[in-house]
Backbone as a chain_set.jsonl record, in Angstrom:
{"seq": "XXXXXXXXXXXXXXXXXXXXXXXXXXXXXXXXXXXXXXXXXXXXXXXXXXXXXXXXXXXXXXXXXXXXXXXXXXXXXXXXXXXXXXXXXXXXXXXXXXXXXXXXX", "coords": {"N": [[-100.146, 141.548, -24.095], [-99.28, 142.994, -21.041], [-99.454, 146.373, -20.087], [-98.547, 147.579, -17.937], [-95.93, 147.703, -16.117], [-93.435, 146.242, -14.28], [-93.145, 148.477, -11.246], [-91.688, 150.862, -9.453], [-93.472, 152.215, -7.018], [-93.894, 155.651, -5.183], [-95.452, 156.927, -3.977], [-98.724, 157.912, -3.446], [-100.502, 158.997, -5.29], [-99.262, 157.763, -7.848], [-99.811, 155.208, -7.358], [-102.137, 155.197, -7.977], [-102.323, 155.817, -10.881], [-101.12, 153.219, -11.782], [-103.297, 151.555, -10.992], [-105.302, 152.39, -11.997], [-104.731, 152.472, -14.736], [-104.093, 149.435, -15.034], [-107.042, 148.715, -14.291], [-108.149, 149.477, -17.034], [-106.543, 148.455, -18.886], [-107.856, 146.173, -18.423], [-110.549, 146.457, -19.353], [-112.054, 147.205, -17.53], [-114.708, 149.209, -15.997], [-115.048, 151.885, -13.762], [-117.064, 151.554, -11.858], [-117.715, 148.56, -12.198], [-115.57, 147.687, -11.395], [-115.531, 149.137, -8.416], [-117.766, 147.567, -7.527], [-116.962, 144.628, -7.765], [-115.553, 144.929, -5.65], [-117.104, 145.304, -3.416], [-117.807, 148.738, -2.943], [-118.337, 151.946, -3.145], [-118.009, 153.452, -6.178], [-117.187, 156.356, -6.231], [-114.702, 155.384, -3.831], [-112.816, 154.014, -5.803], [-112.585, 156.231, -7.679], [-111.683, 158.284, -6.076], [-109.226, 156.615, -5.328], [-107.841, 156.541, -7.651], [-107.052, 158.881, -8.117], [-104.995, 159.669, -6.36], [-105.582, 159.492, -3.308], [-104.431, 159.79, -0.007], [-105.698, 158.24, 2.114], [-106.451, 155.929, 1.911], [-107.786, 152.61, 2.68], [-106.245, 150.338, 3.856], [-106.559, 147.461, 3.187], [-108.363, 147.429, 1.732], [-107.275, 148.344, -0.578], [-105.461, 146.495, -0.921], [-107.115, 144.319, -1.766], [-108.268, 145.518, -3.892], [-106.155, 145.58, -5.654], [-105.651, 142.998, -6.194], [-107.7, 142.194, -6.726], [-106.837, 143.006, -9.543], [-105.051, 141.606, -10.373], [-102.388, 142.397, -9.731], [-99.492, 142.935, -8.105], [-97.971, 143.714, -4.563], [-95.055, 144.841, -3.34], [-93.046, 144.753, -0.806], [-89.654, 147.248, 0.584], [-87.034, 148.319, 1.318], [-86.232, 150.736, 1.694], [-83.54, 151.193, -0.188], [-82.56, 151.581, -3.403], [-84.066, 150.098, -6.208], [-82.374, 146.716, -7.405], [-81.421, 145.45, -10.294], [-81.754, 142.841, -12.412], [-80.617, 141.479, -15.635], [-83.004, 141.556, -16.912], [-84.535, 143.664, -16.41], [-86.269, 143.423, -13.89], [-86.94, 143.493, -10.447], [-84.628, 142.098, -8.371], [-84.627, 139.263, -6.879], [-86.848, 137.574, -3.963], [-88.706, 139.665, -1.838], [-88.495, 139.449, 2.075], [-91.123, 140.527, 3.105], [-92.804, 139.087, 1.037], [-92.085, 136.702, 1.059], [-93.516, 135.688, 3.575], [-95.975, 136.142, 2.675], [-96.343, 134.56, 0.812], [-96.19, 131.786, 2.478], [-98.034, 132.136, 4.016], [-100.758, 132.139, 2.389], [-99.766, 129.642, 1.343], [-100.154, 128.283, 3.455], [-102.986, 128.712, 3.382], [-104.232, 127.203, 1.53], [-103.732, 124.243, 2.472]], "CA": [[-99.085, 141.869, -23.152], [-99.595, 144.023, -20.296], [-98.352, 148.257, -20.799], [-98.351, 147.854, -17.015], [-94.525, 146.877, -16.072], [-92.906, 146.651, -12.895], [-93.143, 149.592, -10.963], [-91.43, 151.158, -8.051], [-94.11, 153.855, -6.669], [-93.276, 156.018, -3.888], [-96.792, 158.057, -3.463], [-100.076, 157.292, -3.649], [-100.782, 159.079, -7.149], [-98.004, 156.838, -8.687], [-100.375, 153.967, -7.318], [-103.447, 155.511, -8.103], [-102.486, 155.621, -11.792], [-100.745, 152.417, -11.956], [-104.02, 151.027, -10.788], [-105.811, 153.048, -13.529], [-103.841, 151.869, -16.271], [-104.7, 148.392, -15.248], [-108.622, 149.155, -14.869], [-108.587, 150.279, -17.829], [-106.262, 147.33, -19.82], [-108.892, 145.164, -18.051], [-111.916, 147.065, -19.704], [-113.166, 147.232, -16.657], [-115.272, 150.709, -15.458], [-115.021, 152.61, -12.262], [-118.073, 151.032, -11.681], [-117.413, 147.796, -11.681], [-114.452, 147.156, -10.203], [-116.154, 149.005, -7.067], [-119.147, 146.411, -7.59], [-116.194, 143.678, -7.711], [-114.537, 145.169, -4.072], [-117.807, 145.768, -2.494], [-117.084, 149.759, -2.462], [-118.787, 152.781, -3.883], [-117.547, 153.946, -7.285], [-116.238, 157.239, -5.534], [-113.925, 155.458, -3.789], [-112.17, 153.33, -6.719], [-112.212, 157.854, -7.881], [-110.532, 158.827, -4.511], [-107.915, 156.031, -4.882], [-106.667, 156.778, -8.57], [-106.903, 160.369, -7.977], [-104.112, 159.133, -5.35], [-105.615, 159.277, -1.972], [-103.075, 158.707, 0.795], [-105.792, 157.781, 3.315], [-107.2, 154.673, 1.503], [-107.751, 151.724, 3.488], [-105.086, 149.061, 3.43], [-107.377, 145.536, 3.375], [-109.756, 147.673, 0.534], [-106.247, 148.642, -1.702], [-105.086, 144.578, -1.207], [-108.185, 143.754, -2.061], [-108.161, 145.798, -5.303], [-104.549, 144.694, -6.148], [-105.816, 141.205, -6.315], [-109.224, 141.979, -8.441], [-106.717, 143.691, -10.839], [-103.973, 141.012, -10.255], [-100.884, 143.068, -9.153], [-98.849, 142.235, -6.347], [-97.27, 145.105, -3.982], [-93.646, 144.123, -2.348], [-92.037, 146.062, 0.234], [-88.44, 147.228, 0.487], [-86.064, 148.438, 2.758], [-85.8, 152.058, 1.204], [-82.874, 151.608, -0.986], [-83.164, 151.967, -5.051], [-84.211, 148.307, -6.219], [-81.3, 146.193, -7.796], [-82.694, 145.081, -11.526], [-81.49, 141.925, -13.264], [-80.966, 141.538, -16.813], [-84.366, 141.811, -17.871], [-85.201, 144.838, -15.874], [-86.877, 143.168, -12.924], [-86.371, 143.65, -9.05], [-84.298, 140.863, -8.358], [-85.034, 138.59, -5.414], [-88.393, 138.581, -3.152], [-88.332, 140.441, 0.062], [-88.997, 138.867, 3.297], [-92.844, 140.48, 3.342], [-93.012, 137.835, -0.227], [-91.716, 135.408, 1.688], [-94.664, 135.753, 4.8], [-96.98, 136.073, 1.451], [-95.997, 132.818, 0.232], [-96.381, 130.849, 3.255], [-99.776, 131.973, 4.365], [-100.968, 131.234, 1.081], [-99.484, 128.188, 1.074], [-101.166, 127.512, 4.928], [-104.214, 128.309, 2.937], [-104.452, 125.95, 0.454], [-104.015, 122.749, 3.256]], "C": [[-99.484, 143.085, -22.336], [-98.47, 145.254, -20.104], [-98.01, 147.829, -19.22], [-97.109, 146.842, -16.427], [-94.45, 146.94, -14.287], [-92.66, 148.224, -12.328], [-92.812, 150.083, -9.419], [-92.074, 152.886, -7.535], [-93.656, 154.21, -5.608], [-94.646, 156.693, -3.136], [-98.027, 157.141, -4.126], [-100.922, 157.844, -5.251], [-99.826, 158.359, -8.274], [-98.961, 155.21, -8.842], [-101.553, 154.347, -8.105], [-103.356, 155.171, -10.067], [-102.053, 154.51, -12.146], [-102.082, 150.994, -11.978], [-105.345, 151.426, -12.123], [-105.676, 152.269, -14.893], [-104.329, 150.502, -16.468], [-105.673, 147.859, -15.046], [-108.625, 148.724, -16.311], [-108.125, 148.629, -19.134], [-107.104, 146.344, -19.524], [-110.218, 145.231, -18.902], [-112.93, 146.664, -18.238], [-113.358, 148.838, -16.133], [-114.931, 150.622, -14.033], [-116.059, 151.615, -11.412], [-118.512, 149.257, -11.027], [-116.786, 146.738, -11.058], [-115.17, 147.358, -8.337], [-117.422, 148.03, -7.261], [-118.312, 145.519, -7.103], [-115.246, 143.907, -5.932], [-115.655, 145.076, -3.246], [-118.092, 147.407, -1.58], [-118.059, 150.871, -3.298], [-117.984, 153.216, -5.276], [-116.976, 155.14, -6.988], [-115.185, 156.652, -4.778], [-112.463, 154.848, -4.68], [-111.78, 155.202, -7.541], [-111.209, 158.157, -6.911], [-109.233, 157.759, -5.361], [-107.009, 156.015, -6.291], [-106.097, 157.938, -8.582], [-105.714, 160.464, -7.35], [-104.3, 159.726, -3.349], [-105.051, 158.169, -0.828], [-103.908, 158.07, 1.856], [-106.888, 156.52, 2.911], [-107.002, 153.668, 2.723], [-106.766, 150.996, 2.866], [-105.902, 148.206, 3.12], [-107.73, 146.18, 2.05], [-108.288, 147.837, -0.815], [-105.911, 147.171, -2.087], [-106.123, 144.134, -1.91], [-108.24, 143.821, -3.646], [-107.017, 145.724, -6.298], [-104.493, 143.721, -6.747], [-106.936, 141.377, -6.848], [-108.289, 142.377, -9.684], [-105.469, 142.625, -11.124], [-102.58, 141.533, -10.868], [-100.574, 142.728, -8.465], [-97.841, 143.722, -6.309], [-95.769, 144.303, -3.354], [-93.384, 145.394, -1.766], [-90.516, 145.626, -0.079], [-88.011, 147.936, 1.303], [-85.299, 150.327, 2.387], [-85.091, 152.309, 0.483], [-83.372, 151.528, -2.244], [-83.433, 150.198, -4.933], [-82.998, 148.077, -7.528], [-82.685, 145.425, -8.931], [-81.591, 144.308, -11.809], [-81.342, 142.468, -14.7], [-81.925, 141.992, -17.633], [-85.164, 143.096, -17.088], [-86.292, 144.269, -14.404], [-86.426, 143.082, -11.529], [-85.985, 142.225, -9.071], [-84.325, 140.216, -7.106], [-86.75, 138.484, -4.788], [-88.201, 139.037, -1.67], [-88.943, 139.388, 1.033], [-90.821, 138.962, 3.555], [-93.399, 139.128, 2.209], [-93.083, 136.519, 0.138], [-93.214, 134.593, 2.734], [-95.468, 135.43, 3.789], [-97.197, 134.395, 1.483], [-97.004, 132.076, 1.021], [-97.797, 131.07, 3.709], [-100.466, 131.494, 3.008], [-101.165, 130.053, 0.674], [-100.36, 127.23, 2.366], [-102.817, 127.737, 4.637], [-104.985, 127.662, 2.43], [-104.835, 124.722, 1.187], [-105.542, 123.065, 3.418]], "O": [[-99.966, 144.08, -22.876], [-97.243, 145.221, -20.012], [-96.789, 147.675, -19.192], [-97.195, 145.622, -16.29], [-95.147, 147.475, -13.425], [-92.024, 149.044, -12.991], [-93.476, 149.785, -8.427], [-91.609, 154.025, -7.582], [-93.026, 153.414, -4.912], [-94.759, 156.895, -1.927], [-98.157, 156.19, -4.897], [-101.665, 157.219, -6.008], [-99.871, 158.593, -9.482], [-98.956, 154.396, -9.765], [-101.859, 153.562, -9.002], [-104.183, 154.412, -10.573], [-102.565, 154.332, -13.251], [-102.018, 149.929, -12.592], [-106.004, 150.699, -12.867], [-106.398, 151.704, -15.715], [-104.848, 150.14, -17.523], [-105.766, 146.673, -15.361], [-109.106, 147.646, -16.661], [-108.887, 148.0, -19.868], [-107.187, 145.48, -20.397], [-110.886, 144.221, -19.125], [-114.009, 146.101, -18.05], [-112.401, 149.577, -15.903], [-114.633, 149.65, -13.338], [-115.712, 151.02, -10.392], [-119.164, 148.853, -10.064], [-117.048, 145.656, -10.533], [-115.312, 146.526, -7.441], [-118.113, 148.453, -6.334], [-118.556, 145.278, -5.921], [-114.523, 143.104, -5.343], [-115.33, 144.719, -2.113], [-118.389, 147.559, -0.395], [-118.562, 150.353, -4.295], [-116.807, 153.217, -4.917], [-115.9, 155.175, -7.585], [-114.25, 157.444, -4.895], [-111.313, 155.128, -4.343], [-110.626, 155.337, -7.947], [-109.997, 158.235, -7.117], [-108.351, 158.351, -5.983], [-105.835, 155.644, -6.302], [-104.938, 158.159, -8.934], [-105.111, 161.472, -7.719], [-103.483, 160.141, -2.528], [-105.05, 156.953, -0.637], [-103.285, 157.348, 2.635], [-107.924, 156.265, 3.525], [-106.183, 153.884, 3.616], [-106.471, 150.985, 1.671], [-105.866, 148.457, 1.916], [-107.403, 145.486, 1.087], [-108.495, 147.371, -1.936], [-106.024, 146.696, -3.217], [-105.817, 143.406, -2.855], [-108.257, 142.895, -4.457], [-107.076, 145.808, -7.525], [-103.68, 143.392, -7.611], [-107.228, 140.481, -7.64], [-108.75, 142.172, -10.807], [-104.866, 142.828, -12.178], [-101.95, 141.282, -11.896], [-101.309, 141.981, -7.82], [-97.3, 144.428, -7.16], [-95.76, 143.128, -2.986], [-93.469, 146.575, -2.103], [-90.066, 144.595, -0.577], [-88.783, 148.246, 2.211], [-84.247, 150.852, 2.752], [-85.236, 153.429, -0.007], [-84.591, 151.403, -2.357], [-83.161, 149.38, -4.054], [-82.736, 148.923, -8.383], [-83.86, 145.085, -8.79], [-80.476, 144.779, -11.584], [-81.766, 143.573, -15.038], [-81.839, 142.607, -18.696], [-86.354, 143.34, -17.29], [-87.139, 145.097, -14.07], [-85.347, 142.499, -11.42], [-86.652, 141.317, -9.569], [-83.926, 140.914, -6.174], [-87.66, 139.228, -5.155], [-87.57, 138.624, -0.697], [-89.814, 138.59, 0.686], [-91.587, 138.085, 3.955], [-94.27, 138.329, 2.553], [-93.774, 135.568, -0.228], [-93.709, 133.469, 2.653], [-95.834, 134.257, 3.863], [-97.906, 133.518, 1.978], [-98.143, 131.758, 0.682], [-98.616, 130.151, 3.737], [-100.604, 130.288, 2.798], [-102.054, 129.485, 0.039], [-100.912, 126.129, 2.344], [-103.721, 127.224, 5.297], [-106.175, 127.479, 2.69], [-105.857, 124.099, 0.899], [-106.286, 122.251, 3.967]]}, "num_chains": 1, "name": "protein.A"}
C-alpha cells in the first residue's frame, strides 16, 4: 500500500517531498529516475529540494514515471467524501481524459 495519500500541496517543497516519498517507495535512486526523464540527477535534487522554477512538461513527465496524477482547483479548500478523497474531477481531469482517450484511437 502506498504511505503516499492524496495530497493537497500548495508550494513547490510540499511537491518536492511528495515526489520524494514516492522515489523512494519505488526504490528508485536520484539517479535513475533522472536516467528514466532524460534529465541530470541535479535536477530530480533541485525539484525535491522544492524548486519553484522547474519546468512544467519535465515535472508531468516525472508525475507519470512515478505514477501520480496532479488536478487543479479553483482555490477553495477541497470537499472530501467519506473515505477522505477529493470528491469529483475538475474540468482540467476532464480535458485529461479526453486527450487520452483521442490517443488511444
Amino acid at each position: 500500500m502506498s504511505s503516499v495519500k492524496d495530497i493537497h500541496w500548495q508550494n513547490p517543497e510540499q511537491l518536492g517531498r511528495a515526489v520524494r516519498l514516492k522515489r523512494q517507495e519505488k526504490g528508485l535512486s536520484q539517479k535513475a529516475l533522472a536516467a528514466r526523464l532524460g534529465v541530470e540527477r541535479k535536477w530530480v535534487i533541485r525539484l525535491e529540494s522544492g524548486n519553484p522554477k522547474a519546468e512544467l512538461g519535465l515535472v508531468l513527465r516525472l508525475l507519470d514515471a512515478l505514477d501520480l496524477r496532479a488536478s487543479l482547483g479553483d482555490g477553495k479548500p477541497p470537499s472530501s467524501s467519506k473515505e477522505g478523497r477529493i470528491s469529483g474531477p475538475s474540468t482540467l481531469d476532464e480535458v485529461f481524459g479526453r486527450l487520452q482517450r483521442s490517443e488511444r484511437k
